[in-house]
N, C-alpha and C positions, 0 to 999 in steps of 0.2 A: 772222364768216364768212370763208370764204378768199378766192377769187376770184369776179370779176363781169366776164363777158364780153358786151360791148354790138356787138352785129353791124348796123351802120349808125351809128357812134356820131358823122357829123357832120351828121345830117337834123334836121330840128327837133326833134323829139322827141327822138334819140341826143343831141344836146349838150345838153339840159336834162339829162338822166337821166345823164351824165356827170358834168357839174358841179355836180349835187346831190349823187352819191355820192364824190364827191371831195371835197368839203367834208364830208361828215356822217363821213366815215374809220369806215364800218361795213364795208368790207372791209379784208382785207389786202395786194391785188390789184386793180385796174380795169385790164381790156383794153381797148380799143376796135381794132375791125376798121371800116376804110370799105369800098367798091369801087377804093378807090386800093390799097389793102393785099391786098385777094383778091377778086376773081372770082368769087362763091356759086353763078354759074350754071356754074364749070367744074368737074365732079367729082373732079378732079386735085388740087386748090386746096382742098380739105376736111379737109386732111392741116394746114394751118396750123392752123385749130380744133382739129383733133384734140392737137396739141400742148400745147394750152392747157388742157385738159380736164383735170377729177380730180371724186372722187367728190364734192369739197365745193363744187362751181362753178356758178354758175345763169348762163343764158345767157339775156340778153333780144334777142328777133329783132324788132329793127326794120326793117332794111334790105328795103325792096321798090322797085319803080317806082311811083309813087302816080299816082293816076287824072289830077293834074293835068299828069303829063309824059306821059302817052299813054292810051290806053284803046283799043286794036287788039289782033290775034292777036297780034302779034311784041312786045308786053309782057307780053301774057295770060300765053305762051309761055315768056318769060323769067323771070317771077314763077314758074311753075310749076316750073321749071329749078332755081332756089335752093330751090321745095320739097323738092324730088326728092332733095336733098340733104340740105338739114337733117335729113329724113327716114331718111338712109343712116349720118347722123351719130350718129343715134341708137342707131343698132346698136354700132357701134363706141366710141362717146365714155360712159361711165357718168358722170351727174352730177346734181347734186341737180335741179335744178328747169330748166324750158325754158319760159320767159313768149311768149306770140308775140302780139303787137301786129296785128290783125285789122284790122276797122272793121264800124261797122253797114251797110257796103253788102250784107252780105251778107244782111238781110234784104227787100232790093230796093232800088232806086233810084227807081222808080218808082212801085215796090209801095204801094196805101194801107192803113195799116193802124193802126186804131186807137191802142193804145197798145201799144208794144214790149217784151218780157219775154226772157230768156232763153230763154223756152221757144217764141218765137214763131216759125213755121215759116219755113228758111228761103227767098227766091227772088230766087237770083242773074240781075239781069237785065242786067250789062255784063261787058263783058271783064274791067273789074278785079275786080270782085262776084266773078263767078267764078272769080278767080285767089285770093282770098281764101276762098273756099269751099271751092277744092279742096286751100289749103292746110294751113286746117284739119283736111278730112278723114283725110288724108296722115298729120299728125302725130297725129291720135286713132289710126288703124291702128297706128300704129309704137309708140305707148304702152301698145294694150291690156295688158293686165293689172301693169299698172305706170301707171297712172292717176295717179299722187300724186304724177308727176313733169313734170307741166303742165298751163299754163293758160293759156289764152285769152280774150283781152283784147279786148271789141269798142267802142273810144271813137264815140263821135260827132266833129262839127266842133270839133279842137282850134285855138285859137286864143294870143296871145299876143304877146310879146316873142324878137326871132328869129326867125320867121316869115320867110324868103326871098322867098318867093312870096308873089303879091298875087290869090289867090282871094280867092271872095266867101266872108270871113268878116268879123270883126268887126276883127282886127289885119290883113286885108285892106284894108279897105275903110279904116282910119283911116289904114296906110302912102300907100294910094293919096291922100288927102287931103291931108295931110304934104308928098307931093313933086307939089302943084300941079295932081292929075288931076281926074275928078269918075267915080262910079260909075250905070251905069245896069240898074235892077234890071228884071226879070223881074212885069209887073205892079207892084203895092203892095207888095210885099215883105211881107205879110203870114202867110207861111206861116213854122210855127215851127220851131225847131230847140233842140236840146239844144247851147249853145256849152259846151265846155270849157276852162276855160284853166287853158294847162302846167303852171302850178305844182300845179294841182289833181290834175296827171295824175300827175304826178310823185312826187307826198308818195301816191297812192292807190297806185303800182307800190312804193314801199316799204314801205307797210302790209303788202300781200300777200306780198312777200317776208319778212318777222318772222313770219308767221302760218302754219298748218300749211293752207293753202289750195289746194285743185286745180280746176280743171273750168273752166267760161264767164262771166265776168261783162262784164257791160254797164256804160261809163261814162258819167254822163251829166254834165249840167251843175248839176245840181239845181233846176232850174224851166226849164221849155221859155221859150226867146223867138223872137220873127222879126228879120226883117233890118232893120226898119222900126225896131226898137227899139232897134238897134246904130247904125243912124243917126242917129236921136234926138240919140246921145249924144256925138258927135264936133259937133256946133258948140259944147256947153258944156265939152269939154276944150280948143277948139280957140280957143273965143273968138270968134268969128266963124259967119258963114251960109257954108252951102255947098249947091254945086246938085247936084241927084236927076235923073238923066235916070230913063224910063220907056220900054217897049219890052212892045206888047201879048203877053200869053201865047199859047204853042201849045199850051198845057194845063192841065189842070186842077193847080191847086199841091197839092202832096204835104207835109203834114207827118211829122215825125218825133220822135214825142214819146217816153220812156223811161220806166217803169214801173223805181223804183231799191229796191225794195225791198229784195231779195239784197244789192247793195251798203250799203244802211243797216242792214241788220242785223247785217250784220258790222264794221261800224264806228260804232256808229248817235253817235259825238259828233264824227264827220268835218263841219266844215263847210266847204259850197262857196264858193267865189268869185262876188260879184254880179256881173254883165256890168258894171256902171257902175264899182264896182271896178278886174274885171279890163282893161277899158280903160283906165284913168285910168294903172293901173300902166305898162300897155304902153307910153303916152305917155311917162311919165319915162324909163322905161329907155331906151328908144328916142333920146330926146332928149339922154340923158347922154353 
């Protein structure tokens, strides 16, 4: 393939999906664009993408403000701003494929709902939910009838090596361990989650690109766990006990569990990464 233009390519997810495709030398071309390089919220600054553009170039949109640096209008705001855009880029930029990096928030945050499907209705219940809903929307309008030229990607909590920030994930919660803190969960931590880890995310966004693939898919982890599980397992990487503070709930816990079918049946000899694994990993690397 010719070129691969990565739009956030130094957030967690851009620098894996970097450095995977850089090593695999499946393009002829790797761009990467930060917010150091352009502006996606100023429509001025869309002219540098456009440059880059040709018929044979698939663009993955990583680049947003993620819930954990703000979740107000004035990200909402700014998230929708870079929509607004990519959306106008579409008009003018012709190119094979445009991946755009969602999340399951947009099937609510709060929302309870049995088990999650692609088809599952959706209800944006925060600012960022909704800046990812709308920005879906956006680019399914600017696609009609040319559908076969994106796809949306909604992951669950990825987790990993690289990981900057220290949310409550699993390479959260082992970095915060690592450098001497201790984490205090929400209740038992017993509510579940689909973790993914990067690597898993990363080798799935290349799948889909070799593949003649359009439309929503959901990524999960391949077996729902809780956070209680992920703690489990940092005293036998760590070698030692560590302490769980506790802080009563102001609500009922919400799981989020993921119905992977679509995704198994388009790859059905894809296997996932075990959390015990993909922790153990993240420790060495980490430590290297």
């Amino acid at each position: 393939m010719n070129k691969l233009i990565i739009l956030g390519h130094t957030g967690f997810l851009g620098r894996a999906l970097m450095s995977y495709f850089q090593r695999k030398n499946i393009f002829k071309t790797i761009v990467g664009l930060s917010s150091k390089d352009i502006d996606l919220t100023d429509s001025n600054q869309i002219s540098i993408i456009e440059d880059e553009c040709g018929r044979d170039s698939i663009i993955i949109m990583c680049a947003a403000i993620k819930s954990d640096e703000g979740n107000s209008l004035e990200t909402f705001q700014k998230n929708i701003r870079m929509a607004e855009n990519i959306s106008k880029l579409a008009e003018t930029c012709e190119i094979k494929k445009l991946i755009l990096i969602s999340s399951n928030a947009v099937y609510g945050v709060y929302k309870k709902n049995e088990i999650i499907s692609e088809n599952t209705p959706l209800s944006p219940d925060t600012y960022y939910s909704l800046s990812k809903f709308v920005t879906e929307k956006l680019l399914q309008m600017q696609y009609q009838g040319k559908d076969e030229n994106l796809v949306i990607l909604r992951p669950s909590t990825l987790y990993g090596p690289g990981e900057t920030i220290t949310p409550h994930t699993p390479s959260g919660f082992l970095n915060t361990y690592i450098n001497g803190g201790t984490i205090t969960l929400w209740g038992d931590g017993s509510e579940l989650r689909e973790f993914v880890f990067i690597d898993d995310m990363v080798r799935l966004v290349s799948k889909i690109i070799e593949i003649e693939f359009s439309g929503i898919l959901n990524i999960g982890g391949g077996q729902p766990r809780s956070y209680k599980d992920a703690l489990d397992i940092i005293p036998r990487i760590l070698d030692r006990k560590i302490e769980i503070n506790s802080k009563p709930r102001t609500a009922e816990p919400v799981n989020k569990i993921y119905d992977l079918s679509l995704i198994q049946n388009l790859f059905p000899d894809f296997q996932f990464t075990t959390l015990e694994k993909g922790m153990g990993l993240t420790y060495k690397r980490t430590i290297m």
